[in-house]
N, C-alpha and C positions, 0 to 999 in steps of 0.2 A: 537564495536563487534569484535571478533575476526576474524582469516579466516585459508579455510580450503581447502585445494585440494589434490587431487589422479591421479593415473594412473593406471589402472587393463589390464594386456596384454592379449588374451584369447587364447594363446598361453604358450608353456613352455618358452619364452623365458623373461630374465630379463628385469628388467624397464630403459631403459636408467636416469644415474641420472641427465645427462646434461638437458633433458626434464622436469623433474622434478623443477632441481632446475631453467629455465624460468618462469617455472608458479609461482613459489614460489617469486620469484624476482619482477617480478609484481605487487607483493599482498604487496611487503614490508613495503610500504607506509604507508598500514592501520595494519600494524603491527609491533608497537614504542616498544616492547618488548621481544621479542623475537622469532625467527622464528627455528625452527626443521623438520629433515626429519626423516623419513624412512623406506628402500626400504629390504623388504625379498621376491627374487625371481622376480614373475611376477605380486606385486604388490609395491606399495610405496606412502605414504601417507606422503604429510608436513603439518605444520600446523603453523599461527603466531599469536603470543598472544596480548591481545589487552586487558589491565586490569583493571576490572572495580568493584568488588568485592574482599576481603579481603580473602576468599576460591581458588578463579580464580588466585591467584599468589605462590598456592601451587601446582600448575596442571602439569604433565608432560602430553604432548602429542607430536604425537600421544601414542596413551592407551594401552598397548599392556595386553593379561589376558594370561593364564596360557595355556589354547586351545588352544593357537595360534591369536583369535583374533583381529584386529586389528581395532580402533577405534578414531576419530576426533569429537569431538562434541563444537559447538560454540552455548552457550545458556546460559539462567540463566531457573534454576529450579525456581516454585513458590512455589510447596511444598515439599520442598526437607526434611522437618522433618518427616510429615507424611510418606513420602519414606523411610526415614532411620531410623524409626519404624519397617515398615514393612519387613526391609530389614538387620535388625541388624546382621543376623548371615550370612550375603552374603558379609557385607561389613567386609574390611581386612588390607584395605590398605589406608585409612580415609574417610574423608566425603565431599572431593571436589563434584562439580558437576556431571563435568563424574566420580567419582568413581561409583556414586551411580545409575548414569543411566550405567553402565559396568553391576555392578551387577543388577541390573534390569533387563539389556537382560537376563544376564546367567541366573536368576532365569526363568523366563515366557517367553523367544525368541521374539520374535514379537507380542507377546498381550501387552508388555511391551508399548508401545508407547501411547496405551491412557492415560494410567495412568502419562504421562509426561505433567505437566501443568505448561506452562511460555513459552518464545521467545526462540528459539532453531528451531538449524540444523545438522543434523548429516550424518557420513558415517562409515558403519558397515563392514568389510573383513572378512568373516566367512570361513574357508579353507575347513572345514570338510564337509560343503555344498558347499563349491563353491560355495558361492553365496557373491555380492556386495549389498547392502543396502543403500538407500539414502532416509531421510526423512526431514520435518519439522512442524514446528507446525501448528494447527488445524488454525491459519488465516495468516501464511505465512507471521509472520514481520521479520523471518531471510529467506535469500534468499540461492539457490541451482542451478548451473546450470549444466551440462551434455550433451555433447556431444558424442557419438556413434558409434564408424565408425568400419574399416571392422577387426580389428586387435587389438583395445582396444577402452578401455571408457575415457575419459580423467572429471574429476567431479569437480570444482570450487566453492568458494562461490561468486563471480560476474563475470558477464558475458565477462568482455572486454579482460581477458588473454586468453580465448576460441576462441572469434573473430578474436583477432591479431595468435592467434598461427600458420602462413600461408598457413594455409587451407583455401579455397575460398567455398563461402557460395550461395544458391538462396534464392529470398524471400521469405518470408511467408506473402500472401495478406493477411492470416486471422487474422496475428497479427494485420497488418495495418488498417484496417476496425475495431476493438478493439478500437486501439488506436487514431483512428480518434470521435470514437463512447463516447467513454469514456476512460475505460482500456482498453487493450486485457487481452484474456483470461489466466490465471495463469500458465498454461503449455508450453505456447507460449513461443518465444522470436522472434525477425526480422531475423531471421537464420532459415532455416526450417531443417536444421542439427542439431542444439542446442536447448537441449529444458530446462524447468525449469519443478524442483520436485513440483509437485501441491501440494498446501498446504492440511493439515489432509492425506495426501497418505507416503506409502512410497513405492520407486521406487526398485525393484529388478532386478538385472542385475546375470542372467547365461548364460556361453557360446553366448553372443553375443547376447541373446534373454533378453527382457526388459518385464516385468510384474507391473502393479500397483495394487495396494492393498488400499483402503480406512480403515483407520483405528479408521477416526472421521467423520458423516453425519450429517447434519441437520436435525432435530427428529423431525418432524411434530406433537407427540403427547404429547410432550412433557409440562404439564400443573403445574401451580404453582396457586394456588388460599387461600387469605387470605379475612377476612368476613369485615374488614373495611381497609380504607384509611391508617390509622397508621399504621396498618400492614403491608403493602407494602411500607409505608415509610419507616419505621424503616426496613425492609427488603431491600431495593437499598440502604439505607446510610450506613448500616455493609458494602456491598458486595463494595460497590465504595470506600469504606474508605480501602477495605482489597486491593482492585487494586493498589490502591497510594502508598498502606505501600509498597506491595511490589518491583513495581518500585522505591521506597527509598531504597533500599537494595544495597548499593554502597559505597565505601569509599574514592572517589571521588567527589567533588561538583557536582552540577546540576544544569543545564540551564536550564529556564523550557519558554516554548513559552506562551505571555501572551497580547492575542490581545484586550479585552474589553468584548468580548466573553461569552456566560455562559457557553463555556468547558471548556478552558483555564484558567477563571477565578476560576472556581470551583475543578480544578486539583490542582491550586496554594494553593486556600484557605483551598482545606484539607488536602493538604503537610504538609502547617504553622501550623494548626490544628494537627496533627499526631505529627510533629518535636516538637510542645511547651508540648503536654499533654504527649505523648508516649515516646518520642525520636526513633532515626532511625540511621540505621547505615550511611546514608549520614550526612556528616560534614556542608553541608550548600545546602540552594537552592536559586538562582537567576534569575530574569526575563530579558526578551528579549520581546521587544516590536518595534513594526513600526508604524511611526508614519508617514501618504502618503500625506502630507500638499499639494501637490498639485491634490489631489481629492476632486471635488470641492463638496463630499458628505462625508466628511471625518468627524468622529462623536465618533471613538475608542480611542480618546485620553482624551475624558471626562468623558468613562467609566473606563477603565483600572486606572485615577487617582483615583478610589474609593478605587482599591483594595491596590494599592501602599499606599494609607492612612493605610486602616487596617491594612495591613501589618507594616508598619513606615518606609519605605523605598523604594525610587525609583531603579528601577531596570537600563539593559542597555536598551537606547533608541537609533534606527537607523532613524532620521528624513526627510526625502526625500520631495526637494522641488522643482526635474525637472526631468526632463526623461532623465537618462545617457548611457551608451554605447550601443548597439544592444543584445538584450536578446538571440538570434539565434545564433549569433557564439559562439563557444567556443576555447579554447587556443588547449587541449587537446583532443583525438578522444573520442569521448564517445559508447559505444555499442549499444546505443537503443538511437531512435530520441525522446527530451522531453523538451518540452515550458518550462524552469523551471523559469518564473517571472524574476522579477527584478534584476538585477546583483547587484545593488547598495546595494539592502536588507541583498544579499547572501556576497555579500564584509562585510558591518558590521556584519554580523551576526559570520565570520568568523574571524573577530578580536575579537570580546566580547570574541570568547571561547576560541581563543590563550592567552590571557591577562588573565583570569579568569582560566586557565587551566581545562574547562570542558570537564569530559569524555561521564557524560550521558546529554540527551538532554530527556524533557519531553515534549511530545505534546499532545491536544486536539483531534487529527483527528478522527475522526468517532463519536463523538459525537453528531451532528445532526443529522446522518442518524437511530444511533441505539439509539436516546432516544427522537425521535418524530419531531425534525423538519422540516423533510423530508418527515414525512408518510403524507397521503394524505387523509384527511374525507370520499371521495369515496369510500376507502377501509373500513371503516367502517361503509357505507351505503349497501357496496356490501356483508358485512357478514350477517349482517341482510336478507337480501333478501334472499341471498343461506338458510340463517335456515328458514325463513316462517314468522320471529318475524314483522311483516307488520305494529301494533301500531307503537311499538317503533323504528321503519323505516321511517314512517309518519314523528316522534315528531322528531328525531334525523334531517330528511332532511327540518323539516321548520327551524330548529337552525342554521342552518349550512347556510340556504339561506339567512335568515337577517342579518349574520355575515358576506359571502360572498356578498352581493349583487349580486347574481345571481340568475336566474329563476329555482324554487323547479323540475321541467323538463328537466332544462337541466344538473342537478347533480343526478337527477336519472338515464336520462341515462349514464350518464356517469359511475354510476353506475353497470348501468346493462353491460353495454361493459363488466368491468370485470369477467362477467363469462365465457366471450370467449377465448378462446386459445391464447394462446403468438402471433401465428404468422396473427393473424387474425386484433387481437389488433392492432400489428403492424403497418397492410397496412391501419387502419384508421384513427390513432393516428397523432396529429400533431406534436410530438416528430420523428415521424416516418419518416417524409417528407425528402426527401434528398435534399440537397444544387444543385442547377442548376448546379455548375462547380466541381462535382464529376462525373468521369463517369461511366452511366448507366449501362453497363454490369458488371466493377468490384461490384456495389455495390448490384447487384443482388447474383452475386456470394458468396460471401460472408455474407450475410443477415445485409448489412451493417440496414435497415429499423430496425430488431428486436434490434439490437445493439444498435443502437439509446435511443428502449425506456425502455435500460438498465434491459430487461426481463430475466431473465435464464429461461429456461423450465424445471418447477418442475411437480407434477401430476397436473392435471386437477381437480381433487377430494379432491385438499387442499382449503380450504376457504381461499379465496381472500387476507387476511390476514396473512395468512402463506405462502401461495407464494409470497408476499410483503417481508416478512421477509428474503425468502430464498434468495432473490434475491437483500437485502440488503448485507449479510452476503458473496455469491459471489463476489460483485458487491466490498466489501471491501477487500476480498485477491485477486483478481484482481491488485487492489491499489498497497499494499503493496509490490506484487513482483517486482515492476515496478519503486523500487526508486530507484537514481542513489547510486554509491557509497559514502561513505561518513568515515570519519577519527573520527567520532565519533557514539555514540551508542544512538539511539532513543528507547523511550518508551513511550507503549501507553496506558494507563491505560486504556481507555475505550473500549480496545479487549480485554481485559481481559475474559477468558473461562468463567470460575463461573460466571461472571457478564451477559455476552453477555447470555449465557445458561438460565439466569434468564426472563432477558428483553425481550427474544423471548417464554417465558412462561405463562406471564401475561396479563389478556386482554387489548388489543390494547385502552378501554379506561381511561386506569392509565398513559396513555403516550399522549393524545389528547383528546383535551373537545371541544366543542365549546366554542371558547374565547379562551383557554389555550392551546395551543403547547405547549409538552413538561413538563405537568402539574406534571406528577410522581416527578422529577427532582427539579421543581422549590418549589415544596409543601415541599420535604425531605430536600433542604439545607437552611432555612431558619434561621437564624444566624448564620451561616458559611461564606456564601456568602452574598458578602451586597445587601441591598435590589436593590440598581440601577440595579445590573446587574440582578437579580430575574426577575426584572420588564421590561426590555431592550425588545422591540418590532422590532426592525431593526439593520438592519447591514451594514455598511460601503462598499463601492464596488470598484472595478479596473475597470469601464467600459470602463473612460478615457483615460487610462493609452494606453489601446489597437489602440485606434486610433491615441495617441501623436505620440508613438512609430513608428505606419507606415511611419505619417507625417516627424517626424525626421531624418528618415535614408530612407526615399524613394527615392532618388537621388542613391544611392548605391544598394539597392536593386532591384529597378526595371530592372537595367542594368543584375543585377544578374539573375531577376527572366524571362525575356524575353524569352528564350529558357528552361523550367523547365524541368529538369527529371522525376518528376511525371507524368507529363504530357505524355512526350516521352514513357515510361514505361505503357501507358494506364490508369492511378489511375485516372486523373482529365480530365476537358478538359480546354486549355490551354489562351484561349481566357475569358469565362465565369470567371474563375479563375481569371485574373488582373483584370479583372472589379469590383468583390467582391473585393479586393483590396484598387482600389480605392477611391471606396466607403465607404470603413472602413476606407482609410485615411482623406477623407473630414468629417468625422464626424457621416456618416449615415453607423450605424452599423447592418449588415444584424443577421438574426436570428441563423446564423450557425458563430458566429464570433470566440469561441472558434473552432470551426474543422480549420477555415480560419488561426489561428496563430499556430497551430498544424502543416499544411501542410506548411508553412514556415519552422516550425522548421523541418521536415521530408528532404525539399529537402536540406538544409542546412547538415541536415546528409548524405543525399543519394548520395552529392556530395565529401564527403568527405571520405568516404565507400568506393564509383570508383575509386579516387585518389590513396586509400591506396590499390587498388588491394584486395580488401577483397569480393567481389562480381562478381561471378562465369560466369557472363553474362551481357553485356548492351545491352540497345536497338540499333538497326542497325542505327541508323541515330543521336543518341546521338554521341558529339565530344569525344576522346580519352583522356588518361591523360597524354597530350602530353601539348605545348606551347599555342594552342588556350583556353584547360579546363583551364591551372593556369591566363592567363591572365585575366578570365570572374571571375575566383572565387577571385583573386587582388582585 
């Protein structure tokens, strides 16, 4: 992906371009082709290219039109023909990406952006309104960040040129409670100065005054109803099949992530399917696979061989047969604290694509949550209920008990909970319970409890089912603002608008049966996909990996973790906390073990934050970044 930053002064005064081109210098990394500025007045935009498309190496940016506007846009159109139909006599100056979204604003202004369907981020300089514009797509897989202050905006597309730019930051508990929880929320970032463009919005900046605007919402009413099964087959295999093509729209090879999985595997297999019947403008696609020989539940490498068969060719494999360096530190500062797994994985994985020279990378993520294997039977015990349909409430909850072996009582109520309020859910939910060595006050404050059971608060008046949905659908661009940087371009077919638009349309039992999770999915790609994975009931796990890990480098850390900043800072309590520790080093893995290697990776940030002077306050009794910090952090 490309990248994108600005400076807007809210003053007459010019953009310094020394400041400019720091930010831009930063970004250079992820930008191998060419970086441009420029500064008219009291604003100035650079922009560096990063090319991945066969249209994207005809682009001048930034975009300048005839009004004066000034324009950055890092995205790929998905329907950028149907645009430049409707846009034939706007378009002038060809049919690049940003041409067409140029001429899209000038046509319609800001109604323009629904109509923008694919991965994109943009920033708009409109003179004649004074106004600044920052947006991105409806699930937020390009990222946008923006900082504020008393004399200009300063707007990036990742976060860590903003962090370093030597302005001292305070925290934001809320992110943190987020990102203990699951995600934080999409607007967040650990800066409470810096914020991110929330996905479907776009952020307007005048005179120093900031406005959001929603220009994409989750439509509650939204219904798609076909009279048999075929029908809704043959309806998700067009719409997935059109996801893939499009993410093949590159003239670059493709890495595509391929774990044994029925996303991954099914992403691949309609690639190959697309690339043999269709053709595509990608030249080729290749697999990455892991293979975690020392998980003693390790089971993905005798599905993935199915597909490597059909296929007729093995892909790249990264085989991992011990636990290698400390996943928690890092070489370089990163901007937001994040457990990113194995090193050893991300090592290969970053060889395969230097060698292979891949620009895009293709993954499965959200696949399970948006095509069933996430949703939960209750929710579709509790829709019933809410309508009155009480037979088919009955028949549905004895199927679901003999397939759970669970008591027909205790899935009704659990049931019935769902007609109660987010926050009520919450305080009774076992998901809800907090960790003993989190402290009680932060996690009141923050609603660390609802966070937990990953609820957004949509109305009360949605069937159980539709607020399941919406709360999938947050709960996914959440995710996505929150990935680190990276030197290559991801794509995720199974965000796809149309697609996602479709799956939150259709009744929740085309996506779960008793017996069948995931039933729409597995019934439509049947010779596509091979049958193993069709049939694949389990999934492989990192349980152990979490406790090796402690056990391995617990000599080094415990020294480290003794005196913890989180701690000091109030987030945890300090005692509770190494005891959960230790526990997960000997083997017995407490129920909070992902927040437990999360709060590793946090103070491993948060020490390295103070270090760099980038955090506006310490706690009074935390040590200085003087000789006793560097020694403990040695």
């Amino acid at each position: 992906m490309s990248v994108q930053a600005g400076v807007l002064n809210f003053d007459d005064q010019a953009v310094d371009g020394d400041v400019l081109a720091r930010i831009a210098g930063a970004l250079a990394v992820y930008a191998p082709d060419r970086e441009t500025r420029r500064i008219d007045g009291r604003i100035g935009m650079a922009y560096g290219a990063f090319h991945t498309t066969t249209e994207s190496r005809v682009e001048h940016q930034p975009w300048t039109c005839p009004l004066g506007r000034m324009l950055t846009w890092d995205g790929r159109l998905d329907n950028r023909h149907e645009l430049i139909r409707e846009l034939r006599d706007n378009l002038e100056t060809g049919n690049t990406d940003v041409a067409i979204v140029a001429a899209a604003f000038a046509r319609w202004g800001k109604n323009c952006f629904p109509k923008l369907r694919g991965d994109w981020a943009l920033a708009i300089w409109d003179p004649r309104e004074k106004e600044l514009i920052l947006a991105r797509d409806y699930a937020g897989v390009r990222q946008l960040f923006y900082h504020l202050k008393a004399r200009n905006v300063i707007w990036c597309t990742y976060l860590e040129p903003l962090a370093l730019s030597g302005d001292q930051f305070s925290l934001c508990d809320e992110y943190f409670a987020g990102y203990l929880a699951s995600w934080p929320d999409a607007n967040l970032t650990p800066y409470r100065e810096i914020h991110s463009v929330p996905p479907g919005y776009l952020t307007s900046i005048r005179d120093g005054r900031v406005s959001l605007q929603s220009y994409w919402s989750f439509d509650p009413t939204r219904e798609t109803r076909h009279k048999t099964d075929a029908e809704y087959e043959a309806h998700f295999r067009y719409l997935f099949r059109q996801a893939v093509r499009r993410r093949l729209r590159t003239d670059s090879p493709i890495l595509a992530d391929l774990s044994g999985g029925l996303d991954s595997s099914a992403a691949v297999c309609m690639a190959d399917d697309i690339l043999a019947k269709e053709g595509a403008e990608a030249p080729s696609l290749d697999t990455f696979s892991i293979l975690a020989l020392d998980e003693p539940d390790e089971e993905d490498s005798l599905y993935l061989a199915s597909v490597e068969r059909k296929r007729g060719r093995m892909g790249h494999h990264a085989v991992i047969r011990e636990i290698g360096t400390s996943p928690f530190e890092c070489g370089d500062f990163a901007a937001t604290p994040i457990f990113s797994g194995r090193k050893e994985i991300n090592t290969a994985k970053s060889v395969a694509i230097e060698r292979g020279k891949y620009r895009v990378l293709l993954s499965g993520s959200g696949g399970d949550e948006l095509l069933g294997q996430a949703t939960d039977p209750r929710v579709q015990l509790a829709d019933l209920l809410r309508l009155g349909r009480f037979f088919e409430f009955a028949k549905q909850l004895r199927a679901w008990s003999l397939l759970s072996r669970r008591p027909c009582l205790h899935l009704a109520m659990n049931a019935a909970l769902l007609q109660l309020p987010v926050s009520v859910r919450a305080s009774i939910s076992e998901n809800g319970k907090i960790a003993p060595w989190i402290n009680a006050k932060f996690a009141r404050k923050t609603k660390l409890s609802t966070r937990q059971c990953d609820l957004a608060e949509g109305s009360w008046f949605w069937l159980p089912s539709v607020q399941d949905w919406f709360h999938t659908i947050m709960t996914l661009a959440r995710g996505t603002t929150k990935v680190l940087p990276a030197k290559e371009e991801t794509r995720y077919p199974y965000r796809d608008q149309d697609l996602v638009e479709f799956l939150v349309s259709i009744p929740t039992e085309q996506l779960l049966r008793p017996g069948h999770r995931r039933s729409l999915m597995r019934r439509s790609l049947t010779g596509i996909v091979p049958g193993a994975i069709l049939d694949r009931k389990t999934k492989s796990g990192a349980n152990r990996y979490f406790s090796a890990t402690l056990d391995k480098h617990w000599n080094s850390m415990e020294a480290f973790l003794r005196e913890p900043l989180v701690s000091q800072l109030g987030f945890i309590k300090k005692r509770e906390f190494h005891a959960a520790l230790r526990d997960a080093k000997n083997g017995n893995m407490p129920p909070h073990t992902s927040q437990l290697m999360k709060t590793v990776s946090w103070e491993f940030w948060l020490r390295e934050a103070t270090t760099r002077g980038i955090l506006s306050s310490r706690p009074s009794n935390s040590v200085s970044p003087g000789s006793d910090f560097v020694a403990l952090e040695a």
